[in-house]
C-alpha positions in Angstrom: 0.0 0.0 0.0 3.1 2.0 -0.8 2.1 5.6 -2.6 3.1 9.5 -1.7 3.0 10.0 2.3 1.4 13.7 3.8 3.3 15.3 5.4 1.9 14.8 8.7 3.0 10.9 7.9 6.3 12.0 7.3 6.9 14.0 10.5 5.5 11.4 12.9 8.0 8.6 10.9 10.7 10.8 11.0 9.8 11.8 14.7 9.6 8.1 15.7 12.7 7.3 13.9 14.5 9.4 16.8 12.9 7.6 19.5 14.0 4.4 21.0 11.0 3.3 22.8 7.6 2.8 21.6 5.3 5.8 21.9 1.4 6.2 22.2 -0.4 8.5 20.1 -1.2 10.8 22.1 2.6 10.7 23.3 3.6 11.6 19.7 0.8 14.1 19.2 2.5 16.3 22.2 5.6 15.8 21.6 5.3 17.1 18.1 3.0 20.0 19.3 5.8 21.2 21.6 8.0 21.4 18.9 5.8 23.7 17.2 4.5 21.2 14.9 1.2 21.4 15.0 -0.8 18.2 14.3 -4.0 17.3 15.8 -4.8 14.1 17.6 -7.4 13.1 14.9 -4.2 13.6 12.1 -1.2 12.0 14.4 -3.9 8.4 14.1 -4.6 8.7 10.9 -0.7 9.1 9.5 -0.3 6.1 12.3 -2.5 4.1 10.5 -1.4 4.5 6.9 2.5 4.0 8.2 1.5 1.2 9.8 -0.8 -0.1 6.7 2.4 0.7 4.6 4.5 -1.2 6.8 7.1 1.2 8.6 5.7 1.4 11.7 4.5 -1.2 14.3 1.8 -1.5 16.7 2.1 -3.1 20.4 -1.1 -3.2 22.1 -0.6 -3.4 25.9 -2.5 -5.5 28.2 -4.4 -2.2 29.2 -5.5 -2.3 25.7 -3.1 1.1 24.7 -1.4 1.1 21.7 2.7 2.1 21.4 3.6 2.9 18.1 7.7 2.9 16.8 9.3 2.9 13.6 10.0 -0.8 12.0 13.5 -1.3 13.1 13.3 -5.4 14.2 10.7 -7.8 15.6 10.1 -7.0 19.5 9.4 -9.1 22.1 8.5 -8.5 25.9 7.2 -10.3 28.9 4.8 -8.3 30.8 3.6 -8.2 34.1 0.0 -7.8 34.6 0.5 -6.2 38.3 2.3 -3.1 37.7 2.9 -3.1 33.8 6.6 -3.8 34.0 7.5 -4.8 30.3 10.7 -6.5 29.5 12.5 -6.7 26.1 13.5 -9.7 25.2 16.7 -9.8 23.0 16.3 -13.5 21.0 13.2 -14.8 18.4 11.9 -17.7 18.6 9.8 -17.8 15.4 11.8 -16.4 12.9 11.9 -19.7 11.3 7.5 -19.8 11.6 7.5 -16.6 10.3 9.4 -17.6 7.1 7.5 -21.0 6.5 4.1 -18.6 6.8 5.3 -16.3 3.8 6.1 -18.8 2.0 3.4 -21.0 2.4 0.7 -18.8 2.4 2.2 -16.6 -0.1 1.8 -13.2 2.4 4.1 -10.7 3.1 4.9 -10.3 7.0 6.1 -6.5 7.5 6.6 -7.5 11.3 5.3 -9.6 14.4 5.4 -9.3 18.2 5.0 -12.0 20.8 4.1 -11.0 24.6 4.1 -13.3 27.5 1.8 -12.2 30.0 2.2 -12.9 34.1 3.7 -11.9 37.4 7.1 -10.1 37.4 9.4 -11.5 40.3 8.0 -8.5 42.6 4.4 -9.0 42.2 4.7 -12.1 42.1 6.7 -12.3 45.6 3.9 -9.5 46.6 1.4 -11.9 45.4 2.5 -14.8 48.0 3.2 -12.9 51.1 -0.3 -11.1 50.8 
């Protein structure tokens, strides 16, 4: 779904490009207002969506059901804790080799994926048994 990006798209890419963590929309739209880029919330969602359709950006949804948006720069992978929202990185993939077999197989183009692990972090979860 490749074709000319607005500008708006091309701010929020080039924005997110800068950034090392995933941001939320609203995130971005404030950040890019305080630099005196003025963008509106409605805009900043839909550039998100047509970077996203257009596959340079990627969307983690958290288990509170908010998205984090970055720029496509590798697969990411986290365990989460569902207690206080803790959200590890995870450095190694195991389905790379999945991933692969389901392009080639089903003839579709992947432009990313993300695996989560839900639980208890070792805090919460030591919280969880003394209380």
């Amino acid at each position: 779904m490749k074709g000319k990006r607005t500008r708006s798209q091309d701010r929020i890419l080039n924005f997110l490009k800068t950034k090392k963590e995933a941001l939320s929309a609203q995130d971005i739209y404030i950040e890019l207002r305080h630099r005196n880029q003025g963008v509106g919330l409605a805009t900043v969602y839909r550039a998100l969506e047509g970077l996203k359709l257009e596959g340079v950006v990627q969307v983690r949804t958290l288990a509170n059901g908010e998205s984090l948006y970055s720029s496509l720069q590798q697969d990411r992978h986290h365990l989460t804790c569902l207690q206080c929202g803790q959200s590890i990185p995870l450095d190694e993939c195991p389905v790379h080799d999945l991933e692969r077999k389901l392009e080639q197989s089903h003839h579709f183009k992947v432009f990313y994926h993300t695996l989560e692990f839900f639980g208890l972090c070792d805090r919460c979860s030591l919280a969880q048994e003394r209380g």
